[in-house]
VEXLO-550931 format. One record per residue: residue in three letters; y, x, z of N, C-alpha, C in turn; residue number from 0. Coordinates in pm, 1 decimal, decimal comma, always signed. Example, Ala and Ser with C-alpha at 12.3 -4.5 7.8 and 13.67 -1.06 7.14 Angstrom:
// VEXLO-550931
+-----+----------+----------+----------+----------+----------+----------+----------+----------+----------+-----+
|   r |     n.c2 |     n.c1 |     n.c3 |    ca.c2 |    ca.c1 |    ca.c3 |     c.c2 |     c.c1 |     c.c3 |   k |
+-----+----------+----------+----------+----------+----------+----------+----------+----------+----------+-----+
| ALA |   -569,0 |  +1319,0 |   +780,0 |   -450,0 |  +1230,0 |   +780,0 |   -330,0 |  +1320,0 |   +780,0 |   0 |
| SER |   -225,0 |  +1285,0 |   +708,0 |   -106,0 |  +1367,0 |   +714,0 |     +3,0 |  +1290,0 |   +787,0 |   1 |
+-----+----------+----------+----------+----------+----------+----------+----------+----------+----------+-----+
// end
This chain:
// VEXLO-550931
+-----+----------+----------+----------+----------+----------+----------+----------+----------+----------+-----+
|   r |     n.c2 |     n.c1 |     n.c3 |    ca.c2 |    ca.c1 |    ca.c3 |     c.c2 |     c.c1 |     c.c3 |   k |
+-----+----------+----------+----------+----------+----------+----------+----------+----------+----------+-----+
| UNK | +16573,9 |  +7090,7 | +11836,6 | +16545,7 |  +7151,7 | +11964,4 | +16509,2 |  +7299,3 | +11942,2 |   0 |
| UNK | +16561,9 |  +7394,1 | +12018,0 | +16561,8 |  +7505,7 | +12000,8 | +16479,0 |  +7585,1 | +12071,6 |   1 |
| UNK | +16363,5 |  +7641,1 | +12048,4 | +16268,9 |  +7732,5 | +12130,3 | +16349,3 |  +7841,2 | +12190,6 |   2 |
| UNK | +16322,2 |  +7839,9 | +12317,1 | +16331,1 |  +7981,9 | +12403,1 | +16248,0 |  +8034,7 | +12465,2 |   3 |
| UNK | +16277,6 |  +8184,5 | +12443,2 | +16125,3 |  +8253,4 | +12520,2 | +16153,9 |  +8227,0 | +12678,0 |   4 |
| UNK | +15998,0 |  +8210,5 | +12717,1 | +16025,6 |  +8232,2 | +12882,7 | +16010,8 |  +8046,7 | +12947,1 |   5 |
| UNK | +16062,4 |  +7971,1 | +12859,1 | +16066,5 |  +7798,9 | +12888,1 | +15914,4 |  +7787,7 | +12813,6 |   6 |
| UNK | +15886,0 |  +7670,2 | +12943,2 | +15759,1 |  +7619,1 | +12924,3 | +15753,1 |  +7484,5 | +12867,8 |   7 |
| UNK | +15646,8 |  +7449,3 | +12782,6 | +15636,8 |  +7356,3 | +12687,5 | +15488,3 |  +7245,6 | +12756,4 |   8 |
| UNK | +15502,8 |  +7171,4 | +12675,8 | +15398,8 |  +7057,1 | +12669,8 | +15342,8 |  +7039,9 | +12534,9 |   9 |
| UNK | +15249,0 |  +7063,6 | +12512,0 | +15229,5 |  +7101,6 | +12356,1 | +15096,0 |  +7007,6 | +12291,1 |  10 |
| UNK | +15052,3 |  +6991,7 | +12212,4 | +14941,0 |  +6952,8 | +12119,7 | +14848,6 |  +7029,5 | +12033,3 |  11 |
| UNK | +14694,5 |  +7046,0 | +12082,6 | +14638,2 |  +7167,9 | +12008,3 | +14573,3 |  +7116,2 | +11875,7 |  12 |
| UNK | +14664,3 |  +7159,4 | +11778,8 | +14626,4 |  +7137,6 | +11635,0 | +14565,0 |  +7195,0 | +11536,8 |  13 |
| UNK | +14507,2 |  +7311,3 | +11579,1 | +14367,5 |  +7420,8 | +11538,6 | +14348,0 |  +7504,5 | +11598,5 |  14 |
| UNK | +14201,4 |  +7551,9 | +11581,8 | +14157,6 |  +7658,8 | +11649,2 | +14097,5 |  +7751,1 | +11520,1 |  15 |
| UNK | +14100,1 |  +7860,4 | +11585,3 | +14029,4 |  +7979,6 | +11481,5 | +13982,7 |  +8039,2 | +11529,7 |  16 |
| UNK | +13930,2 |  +8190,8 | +11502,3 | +13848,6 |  +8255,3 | +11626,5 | +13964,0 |  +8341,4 | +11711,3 |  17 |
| UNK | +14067,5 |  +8358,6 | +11646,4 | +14142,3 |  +8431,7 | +11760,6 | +14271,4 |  +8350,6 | +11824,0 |  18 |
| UNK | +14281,8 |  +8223,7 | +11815,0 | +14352,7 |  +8194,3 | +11890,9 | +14356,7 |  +8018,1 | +11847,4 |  19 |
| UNK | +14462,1 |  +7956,1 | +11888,4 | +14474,0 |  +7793,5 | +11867,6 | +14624,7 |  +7743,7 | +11872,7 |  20 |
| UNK | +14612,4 |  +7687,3 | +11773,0 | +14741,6 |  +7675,6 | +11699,7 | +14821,4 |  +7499,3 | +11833,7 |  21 |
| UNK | +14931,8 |  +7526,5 | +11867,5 | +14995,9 |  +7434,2 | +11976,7 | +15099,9 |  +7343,4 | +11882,3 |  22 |
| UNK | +15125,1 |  +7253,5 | +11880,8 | +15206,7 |  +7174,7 | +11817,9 | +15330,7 |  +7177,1 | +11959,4 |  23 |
| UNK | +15438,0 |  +7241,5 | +11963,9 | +15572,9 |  +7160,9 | +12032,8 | +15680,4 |  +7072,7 | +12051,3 |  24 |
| UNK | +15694,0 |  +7054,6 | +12173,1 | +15792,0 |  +6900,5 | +12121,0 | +15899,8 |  +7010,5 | +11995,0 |  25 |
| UNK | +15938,6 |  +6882,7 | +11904,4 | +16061,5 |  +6920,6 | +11790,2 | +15977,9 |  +6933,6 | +11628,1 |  26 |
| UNK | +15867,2 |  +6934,9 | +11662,4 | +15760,0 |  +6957,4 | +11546,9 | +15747,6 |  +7127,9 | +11527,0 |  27 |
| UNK | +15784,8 |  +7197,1 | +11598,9 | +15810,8 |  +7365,9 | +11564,9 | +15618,8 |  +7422,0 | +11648,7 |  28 |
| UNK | +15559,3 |  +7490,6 | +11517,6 | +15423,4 |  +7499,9 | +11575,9 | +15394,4 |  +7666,0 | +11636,3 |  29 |
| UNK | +15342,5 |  +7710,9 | +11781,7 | +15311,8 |  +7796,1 | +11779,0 | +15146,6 |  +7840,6 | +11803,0 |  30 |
| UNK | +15131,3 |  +7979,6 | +11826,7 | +14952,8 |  +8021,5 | +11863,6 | +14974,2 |  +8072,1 | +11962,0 |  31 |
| UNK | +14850,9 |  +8059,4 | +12040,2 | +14799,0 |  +8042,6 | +12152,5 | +14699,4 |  +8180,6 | +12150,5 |  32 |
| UNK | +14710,5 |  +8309,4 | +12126,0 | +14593,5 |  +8409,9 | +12132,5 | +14520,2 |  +8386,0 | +12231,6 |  33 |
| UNK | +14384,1 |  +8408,0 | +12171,6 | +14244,3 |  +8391,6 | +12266,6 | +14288,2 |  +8484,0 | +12389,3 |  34 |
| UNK | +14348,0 |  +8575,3 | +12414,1 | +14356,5 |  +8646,3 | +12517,4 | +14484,0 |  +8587,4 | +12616,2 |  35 |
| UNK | +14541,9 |  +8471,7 | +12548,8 | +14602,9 |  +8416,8 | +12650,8 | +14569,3 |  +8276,9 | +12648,6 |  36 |
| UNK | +14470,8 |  +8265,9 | +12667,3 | +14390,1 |  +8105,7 | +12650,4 | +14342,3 |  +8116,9 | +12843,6 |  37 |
| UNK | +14292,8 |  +8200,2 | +12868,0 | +14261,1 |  +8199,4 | +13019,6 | +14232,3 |  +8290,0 | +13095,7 |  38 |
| UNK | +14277,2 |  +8335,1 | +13264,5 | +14240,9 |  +8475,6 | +13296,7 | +14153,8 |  +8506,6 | +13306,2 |  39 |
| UNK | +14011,1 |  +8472,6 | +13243,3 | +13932,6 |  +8533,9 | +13262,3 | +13841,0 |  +8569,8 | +13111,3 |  40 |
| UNK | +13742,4 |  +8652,8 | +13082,0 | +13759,9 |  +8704,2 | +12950,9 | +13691,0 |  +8547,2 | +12847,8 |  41 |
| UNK | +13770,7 |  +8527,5 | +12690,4 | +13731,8 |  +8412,3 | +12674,0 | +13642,1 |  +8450,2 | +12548,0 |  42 |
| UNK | +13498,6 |  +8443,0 | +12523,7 | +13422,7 |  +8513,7 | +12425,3 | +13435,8 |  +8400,8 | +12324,8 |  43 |
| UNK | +13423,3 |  +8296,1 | +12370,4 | +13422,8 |  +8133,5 | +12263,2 | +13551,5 |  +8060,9 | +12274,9 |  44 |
| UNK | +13629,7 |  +8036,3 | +12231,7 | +13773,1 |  +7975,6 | +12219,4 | +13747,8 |  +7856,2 | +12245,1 |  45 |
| UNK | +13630,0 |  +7761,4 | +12204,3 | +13631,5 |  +7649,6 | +12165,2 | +13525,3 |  +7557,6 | +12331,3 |  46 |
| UNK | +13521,8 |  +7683,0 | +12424,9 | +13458,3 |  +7611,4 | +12557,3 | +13549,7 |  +7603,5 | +12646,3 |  47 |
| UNK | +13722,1 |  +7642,2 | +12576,4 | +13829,2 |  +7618,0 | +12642,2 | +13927,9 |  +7505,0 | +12604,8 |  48 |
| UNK | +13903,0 |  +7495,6 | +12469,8 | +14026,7 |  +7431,4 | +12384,8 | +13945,8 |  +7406,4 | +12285,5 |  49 |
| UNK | +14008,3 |  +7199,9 | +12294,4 | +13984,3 |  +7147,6 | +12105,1 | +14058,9 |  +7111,5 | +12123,5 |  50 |
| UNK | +14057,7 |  +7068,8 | +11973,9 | +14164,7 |  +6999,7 | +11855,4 | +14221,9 |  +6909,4 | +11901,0 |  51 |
| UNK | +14359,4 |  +6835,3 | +11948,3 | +14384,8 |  +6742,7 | +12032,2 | +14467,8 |  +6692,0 | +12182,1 |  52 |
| UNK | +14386,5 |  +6865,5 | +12259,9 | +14415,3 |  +6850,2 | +12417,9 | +14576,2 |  +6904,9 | +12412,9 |  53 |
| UNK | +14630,1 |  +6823,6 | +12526,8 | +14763,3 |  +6864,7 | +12586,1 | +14769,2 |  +6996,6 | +12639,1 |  54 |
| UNK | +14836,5 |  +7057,9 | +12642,0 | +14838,5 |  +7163,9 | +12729,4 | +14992,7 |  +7228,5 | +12749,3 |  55 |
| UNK | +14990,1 |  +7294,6 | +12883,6 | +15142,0 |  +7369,0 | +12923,0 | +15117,7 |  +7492,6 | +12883,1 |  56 |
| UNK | +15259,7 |  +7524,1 | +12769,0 | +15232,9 |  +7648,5 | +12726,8 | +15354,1 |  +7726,2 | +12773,8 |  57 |
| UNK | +15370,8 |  +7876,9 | +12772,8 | +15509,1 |  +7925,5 | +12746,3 | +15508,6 |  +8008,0 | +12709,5 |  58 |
| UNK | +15689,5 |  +8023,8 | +12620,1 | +15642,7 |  +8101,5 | +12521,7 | +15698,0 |  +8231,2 | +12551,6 |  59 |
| UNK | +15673,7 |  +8337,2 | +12460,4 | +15646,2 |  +8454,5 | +12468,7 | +15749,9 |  +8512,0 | +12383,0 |  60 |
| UNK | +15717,4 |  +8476,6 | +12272,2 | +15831,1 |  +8559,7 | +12189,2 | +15863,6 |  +8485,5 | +12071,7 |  61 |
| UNK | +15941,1 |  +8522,8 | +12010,4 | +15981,3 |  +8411,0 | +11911,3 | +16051,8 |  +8524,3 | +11781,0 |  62 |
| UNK | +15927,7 |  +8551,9 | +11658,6 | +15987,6 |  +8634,4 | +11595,2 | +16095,3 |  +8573,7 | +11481,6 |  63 |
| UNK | +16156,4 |  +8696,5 | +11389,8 | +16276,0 |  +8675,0 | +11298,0 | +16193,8 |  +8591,0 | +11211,1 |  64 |
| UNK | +16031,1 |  +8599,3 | +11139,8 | +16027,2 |  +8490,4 | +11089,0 | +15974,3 |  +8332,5 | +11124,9 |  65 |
| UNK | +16017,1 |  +8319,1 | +11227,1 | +15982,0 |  +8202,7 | +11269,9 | +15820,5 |  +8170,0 | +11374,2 |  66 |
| UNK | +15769,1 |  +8262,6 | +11356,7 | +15610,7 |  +8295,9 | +11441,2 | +15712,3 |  +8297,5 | +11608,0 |  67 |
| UNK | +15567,3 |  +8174,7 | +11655,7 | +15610,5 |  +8148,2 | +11794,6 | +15490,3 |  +8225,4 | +11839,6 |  68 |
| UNK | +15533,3 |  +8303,3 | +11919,4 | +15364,3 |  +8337,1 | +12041,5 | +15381,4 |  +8232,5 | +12182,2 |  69 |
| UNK | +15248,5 |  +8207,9 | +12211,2 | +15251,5 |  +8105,8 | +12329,6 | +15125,7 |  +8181,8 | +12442,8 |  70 |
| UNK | +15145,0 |  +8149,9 | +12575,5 | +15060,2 |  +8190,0 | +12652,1 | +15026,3 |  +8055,1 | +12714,7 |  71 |
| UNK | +14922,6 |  +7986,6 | +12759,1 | +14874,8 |  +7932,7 | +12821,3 | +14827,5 |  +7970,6 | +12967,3 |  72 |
| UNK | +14797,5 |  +8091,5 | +12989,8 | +14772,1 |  +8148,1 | +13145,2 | +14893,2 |  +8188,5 | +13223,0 |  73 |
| UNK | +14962,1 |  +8211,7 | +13077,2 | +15087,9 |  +8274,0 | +13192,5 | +15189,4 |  +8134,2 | +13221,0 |  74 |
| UNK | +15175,1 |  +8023,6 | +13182,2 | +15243,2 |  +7890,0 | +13181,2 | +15182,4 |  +7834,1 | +13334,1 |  75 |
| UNK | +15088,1 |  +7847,1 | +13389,3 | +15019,7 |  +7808,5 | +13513,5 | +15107,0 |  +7879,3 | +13627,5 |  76 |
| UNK | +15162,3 |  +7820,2 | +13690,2 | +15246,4 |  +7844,4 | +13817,0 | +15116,6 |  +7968,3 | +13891,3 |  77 |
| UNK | +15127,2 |  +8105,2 | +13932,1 | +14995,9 |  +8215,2 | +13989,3 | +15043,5 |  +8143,0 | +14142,7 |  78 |
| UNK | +14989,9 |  +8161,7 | +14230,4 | +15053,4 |  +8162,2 | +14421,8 | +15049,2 |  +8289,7 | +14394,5 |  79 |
| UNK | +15107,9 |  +8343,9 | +14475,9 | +15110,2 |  +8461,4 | +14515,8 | +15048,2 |  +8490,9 | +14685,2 |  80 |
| UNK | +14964,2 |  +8589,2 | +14589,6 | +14876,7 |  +8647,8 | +14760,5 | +14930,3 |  +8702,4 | +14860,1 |  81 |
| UNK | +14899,8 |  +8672,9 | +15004,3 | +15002,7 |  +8747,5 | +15086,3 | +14947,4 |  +8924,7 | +15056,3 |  82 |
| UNK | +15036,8 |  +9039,1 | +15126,0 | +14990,4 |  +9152,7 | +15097,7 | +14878,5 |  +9156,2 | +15192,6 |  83 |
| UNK | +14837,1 |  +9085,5 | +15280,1 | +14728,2 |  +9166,0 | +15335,4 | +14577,8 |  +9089,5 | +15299,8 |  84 |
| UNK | +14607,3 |  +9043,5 | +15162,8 | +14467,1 |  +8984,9 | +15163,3 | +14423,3 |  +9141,4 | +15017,1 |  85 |
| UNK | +14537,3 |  +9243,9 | +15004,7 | +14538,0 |  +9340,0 | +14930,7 | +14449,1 |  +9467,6 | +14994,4 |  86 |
| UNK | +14385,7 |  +9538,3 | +14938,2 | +14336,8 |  +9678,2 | +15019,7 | +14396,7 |  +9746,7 | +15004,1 |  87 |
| UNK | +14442,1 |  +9844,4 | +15066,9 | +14495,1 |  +9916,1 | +15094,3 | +14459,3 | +10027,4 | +14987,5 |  88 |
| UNK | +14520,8 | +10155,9 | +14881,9 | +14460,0 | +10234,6 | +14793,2 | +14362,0 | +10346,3 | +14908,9 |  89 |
| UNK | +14274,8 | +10351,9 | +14844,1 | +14194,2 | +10405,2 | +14907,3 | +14197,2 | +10620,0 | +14835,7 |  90 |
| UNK | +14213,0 | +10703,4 | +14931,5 | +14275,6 | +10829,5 | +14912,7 | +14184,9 | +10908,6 | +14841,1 |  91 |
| UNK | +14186,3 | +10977,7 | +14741,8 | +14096,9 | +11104,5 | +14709,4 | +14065,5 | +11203,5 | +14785,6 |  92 |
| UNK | +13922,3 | +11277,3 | +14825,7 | +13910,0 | +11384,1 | +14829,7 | +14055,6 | +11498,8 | +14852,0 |  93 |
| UNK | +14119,2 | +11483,4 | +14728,8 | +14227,4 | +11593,6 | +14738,6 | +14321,9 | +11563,7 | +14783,2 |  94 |
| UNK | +14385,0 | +11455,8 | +14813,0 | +14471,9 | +11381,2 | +14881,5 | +14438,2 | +11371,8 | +15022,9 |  95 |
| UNK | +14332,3 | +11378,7 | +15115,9 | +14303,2 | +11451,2 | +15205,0 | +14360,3 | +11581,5 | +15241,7 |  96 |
| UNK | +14307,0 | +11647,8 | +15145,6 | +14334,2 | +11823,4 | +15168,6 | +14460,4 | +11838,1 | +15147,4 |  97 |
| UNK | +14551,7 | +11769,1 | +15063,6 | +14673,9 | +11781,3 | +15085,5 | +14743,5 | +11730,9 | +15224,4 |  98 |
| UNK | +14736,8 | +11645,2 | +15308,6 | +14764,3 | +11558,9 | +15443,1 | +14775,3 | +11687,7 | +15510,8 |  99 |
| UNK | +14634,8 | +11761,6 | +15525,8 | +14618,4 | +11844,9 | +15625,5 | +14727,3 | +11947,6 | +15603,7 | 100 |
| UNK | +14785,4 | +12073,0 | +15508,4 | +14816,4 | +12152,4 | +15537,0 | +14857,7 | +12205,5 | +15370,3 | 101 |
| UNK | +14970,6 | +12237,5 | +15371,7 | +14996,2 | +12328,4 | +15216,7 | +14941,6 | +12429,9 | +15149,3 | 102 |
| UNK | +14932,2 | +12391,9 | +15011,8 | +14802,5 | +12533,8 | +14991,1 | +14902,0 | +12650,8 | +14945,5 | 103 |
| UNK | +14882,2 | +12754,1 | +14960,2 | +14973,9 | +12884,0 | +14939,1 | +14950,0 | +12851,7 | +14747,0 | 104 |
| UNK | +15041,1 | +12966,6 | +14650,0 | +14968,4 | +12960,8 | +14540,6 | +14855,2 | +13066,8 | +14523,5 | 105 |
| UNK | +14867,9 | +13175,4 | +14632,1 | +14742,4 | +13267,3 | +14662,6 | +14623,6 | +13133,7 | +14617,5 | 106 |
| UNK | +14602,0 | +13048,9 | +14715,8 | +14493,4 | +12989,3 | +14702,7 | +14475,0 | +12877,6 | +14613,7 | 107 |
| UNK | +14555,5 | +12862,3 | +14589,5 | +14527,7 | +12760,1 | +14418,2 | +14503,4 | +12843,6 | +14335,7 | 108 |
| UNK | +14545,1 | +12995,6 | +14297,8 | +14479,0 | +13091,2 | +14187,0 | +14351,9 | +13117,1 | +14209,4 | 109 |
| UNK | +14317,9 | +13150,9 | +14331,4 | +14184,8 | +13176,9 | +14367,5 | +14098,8 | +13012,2 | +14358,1 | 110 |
| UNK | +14094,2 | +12945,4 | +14360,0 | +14055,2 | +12800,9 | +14360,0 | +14058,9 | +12795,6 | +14233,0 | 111 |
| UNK | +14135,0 | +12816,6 | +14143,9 | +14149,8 | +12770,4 | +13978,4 | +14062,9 | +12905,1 | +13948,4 | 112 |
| UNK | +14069,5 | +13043,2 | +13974,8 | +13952,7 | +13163,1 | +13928,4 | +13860,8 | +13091,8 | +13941,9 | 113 |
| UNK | +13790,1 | +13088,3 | +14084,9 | +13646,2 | +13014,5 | +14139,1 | +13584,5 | +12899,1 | +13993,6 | 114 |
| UNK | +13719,0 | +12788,3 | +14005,1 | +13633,7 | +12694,1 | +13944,6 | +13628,2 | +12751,0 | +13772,6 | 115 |
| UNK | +13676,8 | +12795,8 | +13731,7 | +13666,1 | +12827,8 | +13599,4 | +13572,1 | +12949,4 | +13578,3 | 116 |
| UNK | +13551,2 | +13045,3 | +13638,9 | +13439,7 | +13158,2 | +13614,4 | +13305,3 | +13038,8 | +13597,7 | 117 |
| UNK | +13314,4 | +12967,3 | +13726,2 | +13152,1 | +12837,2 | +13734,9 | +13147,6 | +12776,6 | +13618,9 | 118 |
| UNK | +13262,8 | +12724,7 | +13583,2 | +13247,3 | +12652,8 | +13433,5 | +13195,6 | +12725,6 | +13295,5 | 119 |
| UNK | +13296,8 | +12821,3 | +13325,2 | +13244,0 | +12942,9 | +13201,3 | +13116,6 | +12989,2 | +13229,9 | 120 |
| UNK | +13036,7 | +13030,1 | +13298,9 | +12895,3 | +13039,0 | +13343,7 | +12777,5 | +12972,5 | +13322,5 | 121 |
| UNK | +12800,8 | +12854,1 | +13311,9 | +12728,9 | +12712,2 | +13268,7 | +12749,7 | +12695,7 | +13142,8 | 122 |
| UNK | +12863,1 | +12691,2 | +13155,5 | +12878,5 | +12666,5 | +12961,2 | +12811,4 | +12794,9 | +12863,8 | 123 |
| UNK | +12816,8 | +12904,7 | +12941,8 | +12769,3 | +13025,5 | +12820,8 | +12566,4 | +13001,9 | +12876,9 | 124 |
| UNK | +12545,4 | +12956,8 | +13032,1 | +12406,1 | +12946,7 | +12973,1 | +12381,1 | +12814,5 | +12894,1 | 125 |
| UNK | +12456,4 | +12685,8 | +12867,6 | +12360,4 | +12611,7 | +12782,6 | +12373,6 | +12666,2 | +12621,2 | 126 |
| UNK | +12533,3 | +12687,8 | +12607,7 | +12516,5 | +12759,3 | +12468,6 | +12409,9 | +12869,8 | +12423,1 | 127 |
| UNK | +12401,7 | +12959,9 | +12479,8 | +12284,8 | +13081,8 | +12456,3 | +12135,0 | +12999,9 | +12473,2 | 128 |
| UNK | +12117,5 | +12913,8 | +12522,0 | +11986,0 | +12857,9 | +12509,5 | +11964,8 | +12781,5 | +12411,5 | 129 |
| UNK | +12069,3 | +12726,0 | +12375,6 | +12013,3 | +12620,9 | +12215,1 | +12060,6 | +12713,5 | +12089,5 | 130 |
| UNK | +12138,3 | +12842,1 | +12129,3 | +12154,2 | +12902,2 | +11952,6 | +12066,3 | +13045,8 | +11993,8 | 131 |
| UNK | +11944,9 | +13068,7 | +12088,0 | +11858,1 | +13187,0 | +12086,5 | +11966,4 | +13285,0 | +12143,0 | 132 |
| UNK | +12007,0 | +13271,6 | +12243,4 | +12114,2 | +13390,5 | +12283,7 | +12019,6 | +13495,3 | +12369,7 | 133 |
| UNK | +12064,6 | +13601,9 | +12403,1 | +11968,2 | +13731,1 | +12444,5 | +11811,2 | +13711,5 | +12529,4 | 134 |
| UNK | +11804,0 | +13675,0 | +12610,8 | +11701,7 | +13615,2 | +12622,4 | +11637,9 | +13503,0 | +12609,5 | 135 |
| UNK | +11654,8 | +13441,3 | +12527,3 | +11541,1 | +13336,8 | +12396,3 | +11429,9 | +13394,5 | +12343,7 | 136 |
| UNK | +11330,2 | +13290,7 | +12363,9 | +11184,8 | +13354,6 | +12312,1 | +11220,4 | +13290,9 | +12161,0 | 137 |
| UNK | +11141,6 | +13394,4 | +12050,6 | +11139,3 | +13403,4 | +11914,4 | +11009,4 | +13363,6 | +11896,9 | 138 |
| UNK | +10982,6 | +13283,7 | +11778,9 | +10854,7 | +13277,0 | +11717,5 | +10788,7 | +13300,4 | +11631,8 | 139 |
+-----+----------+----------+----------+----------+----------+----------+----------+----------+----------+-----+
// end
């Protein structure tokens, strides 16, 4: 029997380790199960999901040149799919606002990019001059 990626299996879990758990498939061909596809939600202990033994629906993932099967277990679970409006809507930036309203000339993006960078450079030269004694630093 021939593994294909993408077909889902019925499998046998025949070790665990800390990063993942080894699936026995029908045909005797064995793959792993990475802890990060053991379940959607984050799995810190492998072993409060999966022992040695349990059935499980896997599918697989990839199937390398030397014979290493990858298996997912979360992605083998049929998802529903949500309707779109149980989705929010992206919610807009600040500048994505100011763009809606009206086009900025590049007059005013130079002047906007001067503005904010003189402020930056300003701040930045007073914390530097205060921790290396810059012109007005008291001496001791």
């Amino acid at each position: 029997m021939s593994i294909e990626v993408g077909s889902k299996y019925q499998g046998k879990v025949t070790g665990i380790t800390n990063f993942g758990a080894f699936v026995e498939l029908p045909g005797g061909a064995t793959g792993l199960v990475h802890i990060s596809e053991v379940a959607d939600s984050y799995v810190k202990e492998i072993n409060e999901f999966l022992s040695v033994g349990d059935e499980v629906t896997v599918k697989v993932m990839n199937v390398e040149k030397d014979g290493k099967i990858g298996l997912s277990i979360r992605k083998a679970k049929d998802q529903p799919k949500s309707p779109p409006s149980d989705r929010r809507p992206p919610r807009k930036s600040p500048k994505s606002k100011q763009r809606d309203q009206r086009p900025i000339s590049f007059e005013d993006k130079m002047n906007r990019f001067l503005k904010d960078s003189e402020e930056r450079l300003s701040s930045l030269k007073r914390n530097t001059e205060s921790k290396r004694g810059g012109r007005n630093s008291k001496r001791g």
